[in-house]
N, C-alpha and C positions, 0 to 999 in steps of 0.2 A: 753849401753842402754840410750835413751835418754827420760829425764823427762820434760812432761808439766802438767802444773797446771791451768786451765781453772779458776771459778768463783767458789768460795766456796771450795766443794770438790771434784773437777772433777777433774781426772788423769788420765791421759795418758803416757805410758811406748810401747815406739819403737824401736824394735828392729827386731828381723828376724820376728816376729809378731809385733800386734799394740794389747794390752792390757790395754781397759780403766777399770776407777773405778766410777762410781755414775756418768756417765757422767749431764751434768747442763748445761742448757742455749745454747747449740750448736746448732744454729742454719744452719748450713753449712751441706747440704748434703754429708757427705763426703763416707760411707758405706766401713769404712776398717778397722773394728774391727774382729779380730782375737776372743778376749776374751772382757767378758763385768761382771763385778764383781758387784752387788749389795748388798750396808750392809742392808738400812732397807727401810721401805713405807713413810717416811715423801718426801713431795715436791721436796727437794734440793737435794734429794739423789735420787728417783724414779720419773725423768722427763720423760716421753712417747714419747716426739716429740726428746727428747735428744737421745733417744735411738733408735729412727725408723731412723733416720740422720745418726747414727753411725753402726749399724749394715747390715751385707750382709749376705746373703742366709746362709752361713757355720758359720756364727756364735755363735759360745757357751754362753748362757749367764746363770752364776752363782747366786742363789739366795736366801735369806733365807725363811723358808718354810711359814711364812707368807705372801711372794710376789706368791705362786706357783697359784694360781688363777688367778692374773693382769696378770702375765707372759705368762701362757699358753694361752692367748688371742693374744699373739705377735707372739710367734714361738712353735713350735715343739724341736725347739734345746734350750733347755733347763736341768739343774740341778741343783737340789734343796739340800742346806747344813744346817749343823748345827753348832751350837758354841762347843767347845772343838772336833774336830774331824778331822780325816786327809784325802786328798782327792790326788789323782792320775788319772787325766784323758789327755786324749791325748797326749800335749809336754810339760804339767806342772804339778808340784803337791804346793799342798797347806794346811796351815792349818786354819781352820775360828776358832775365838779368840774371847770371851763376848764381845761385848760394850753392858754398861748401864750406868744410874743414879742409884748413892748412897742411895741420898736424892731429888732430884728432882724428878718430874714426868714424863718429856716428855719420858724418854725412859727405862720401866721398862726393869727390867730383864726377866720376863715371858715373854713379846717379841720376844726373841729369835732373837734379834737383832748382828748381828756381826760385826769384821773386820777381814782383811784377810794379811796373812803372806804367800807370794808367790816366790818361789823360782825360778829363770830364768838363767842361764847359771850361775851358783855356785853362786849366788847372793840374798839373802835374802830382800824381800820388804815388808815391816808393815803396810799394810793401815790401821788404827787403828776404824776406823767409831767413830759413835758419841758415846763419853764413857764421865764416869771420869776416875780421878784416881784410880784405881783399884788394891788391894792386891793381886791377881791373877793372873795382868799382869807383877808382880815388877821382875820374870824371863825371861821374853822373849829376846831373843837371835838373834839379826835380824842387817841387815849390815846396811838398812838404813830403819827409821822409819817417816811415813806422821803421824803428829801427830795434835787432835784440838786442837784451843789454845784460843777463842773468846768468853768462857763463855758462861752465862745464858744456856743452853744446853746441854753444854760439861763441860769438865775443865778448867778452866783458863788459863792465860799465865805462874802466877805461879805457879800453878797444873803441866800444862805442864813441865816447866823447873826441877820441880824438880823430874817428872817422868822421861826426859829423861836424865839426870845426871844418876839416879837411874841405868838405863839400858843400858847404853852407846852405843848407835850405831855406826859405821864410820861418819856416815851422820844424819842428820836430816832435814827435810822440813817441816815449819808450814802449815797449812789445816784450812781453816772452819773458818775464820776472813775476814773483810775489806768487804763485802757482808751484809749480813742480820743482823748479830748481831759480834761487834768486831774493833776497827778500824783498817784501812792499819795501820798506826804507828805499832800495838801490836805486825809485823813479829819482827821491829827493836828492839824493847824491850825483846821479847821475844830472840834473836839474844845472848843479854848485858849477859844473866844468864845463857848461857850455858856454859859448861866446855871447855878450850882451845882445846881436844882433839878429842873435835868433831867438826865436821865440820856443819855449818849449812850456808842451800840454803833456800833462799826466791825467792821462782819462781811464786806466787799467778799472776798473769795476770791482768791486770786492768779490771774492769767490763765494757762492751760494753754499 
């Protein structure tokens, strides 16, 4: 499977399908999205022009039920999820996982805001959305985890590190720095604190 990292938290995973995550900024008609995963309504995550560029006729796009009015303006192929719940549709199954703030504001929990833990040819993928560190999440069981790391927001770098120490993936890839709030440096840093045993990819794309 191969992983890109667009601007923020835009992800793309290609393989016998093309399954994006909160596509951002893409401006390139490209319309060869398989799968289209949205965690929540803020700008970075729910871009319109992002997602009219990426999506063709048969595309399923994933949403939480707070998106189910913006979305149903876009397509008919649509469905709507929830946080703690397991889903099984077409040639994937998945599970959508809390993101929220602890103590900050931007992303209550009554939101009903998520991330998604998607399983693709025996491989486990953590797209974690905009969270903190989370009691909730200190189980999760996933081969490789896109985690934020850029603060004010989300969690921090050291939030991050020591969540995914916490939960040890094979992999890890930082998300949601070097853009809007965060800098490039924080992947490298954040890189320094993780455990030898994981492996960690910084694949963030430079901002066009």
């Amino acid at each position: 499977m191969d992983i890109k990292v667009f601007t923020q938290s835009a992800i793309l995973l290609s393989g016998k399908e093309k399954i994006y995550f909160d596509p951002f900024k893409i401006e390139e008609e490209l319309h060869d999205a398989d799968y289209v995963f949205i965690t929540h309504d803020h700008y970075d995550h729910y871009d319109e022009t992002s997602i009219q560029n990426v999506i063709k006729k048969t595309t399923l796009l994933i949403v939480p039920k707070i998106l189910e009015e913006k979305i149903s303006k876009i397509t008919t192929h649509y469905m709507v999820v929830e946080a703690y719940s397991h889903y099984k549709v077409e040639n994937i199954e998945f599970d959508c996982l809390p993101a929220y703030n602890l103590e900050k504001p931007y992303h209550p929990k009554e939101k009903g805001y998520v991330g998604y833990k998607v399983r693709i040819e025996g491989i486990n993928y953590y797209v974690m959305g905009d969270t903190d560190e989370l009691e909730e999440l200190k189980n999760v069981k996933t081969d490789i985890c896109f985690v934020p790391i850029g603060g004010v927001y989300t969690m921090d770098y050291q939030e991050a590190i020591d969540y995914i120490n916490t939960i040890c993936p094979s992999k890890v890839i930082p998300i949601h720095y070097g853009s809007i709030v965060g800098n490039k440096n924080l992947g490298d840093i954040f890189k320094k604190g993780i455990n030898k045993e994981i492996e960690v990819e910084l694949k963030l794309e430079e901002e066009k």
